[in-house]
N, C-alpha and C positions, 0 to 999 in steps of 0.2 A: 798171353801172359799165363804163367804155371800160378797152380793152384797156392794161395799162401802158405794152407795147412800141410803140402807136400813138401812148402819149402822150408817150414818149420817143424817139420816131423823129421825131413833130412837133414840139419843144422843138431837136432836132438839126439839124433843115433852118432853122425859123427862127434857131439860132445861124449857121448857113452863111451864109444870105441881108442878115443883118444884118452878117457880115465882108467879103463880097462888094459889099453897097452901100457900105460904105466904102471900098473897095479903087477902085470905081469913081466916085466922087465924089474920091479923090485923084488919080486918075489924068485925072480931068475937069481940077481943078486945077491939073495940072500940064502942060495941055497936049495929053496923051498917047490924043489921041483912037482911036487905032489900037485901043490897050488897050482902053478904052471900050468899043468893037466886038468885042473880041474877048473880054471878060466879059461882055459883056449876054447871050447866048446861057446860058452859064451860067445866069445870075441866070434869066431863066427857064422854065428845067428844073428848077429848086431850086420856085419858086415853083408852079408845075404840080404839082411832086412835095407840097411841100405840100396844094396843092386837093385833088389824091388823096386824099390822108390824111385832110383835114379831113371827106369824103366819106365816106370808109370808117368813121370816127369817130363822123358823124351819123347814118349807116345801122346799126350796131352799137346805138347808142342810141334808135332809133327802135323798130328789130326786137324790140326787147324792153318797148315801151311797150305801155298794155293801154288802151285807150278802153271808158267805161264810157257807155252813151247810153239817158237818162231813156228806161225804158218809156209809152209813149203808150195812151190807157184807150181 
């Protein structure tokens, strides 16, 4: 079982990531490319920060997997 606080740390950034692409697809909308540039940096660090996680996640879940390998006669 993965860690709860990893899986509520990554449910967190993907809430962030998904208010932040909209933030920047309106401000795409409206023109405001400045904006644009000065959210995508954010957007990401969120996303990076996710990969992290998703890593720390898969390695948690791996570290504790058992492989079991047919004996050969």
């Amino acid at each position: 079982m993965t860690d709860p606080r990893l899986e509520d740390h990554a449910i967190g950034v993907e809430l962030q990531i998904t208010e932040l692409v909209e933030r920047i697809e309106r401000a795409r909308v409206q023109g405001r490319l400045d904006r644009v540039r000065e959210l995508q940096p954010q957007l990401e660090s969120l996303q990076d920060d996710l990969a992290r996680t998703a890593e720390s996640m898969a390695a948690e879940h791996w570290g504790r997997a058992e492989i079991h390998l047919p004996k050969i006669a």
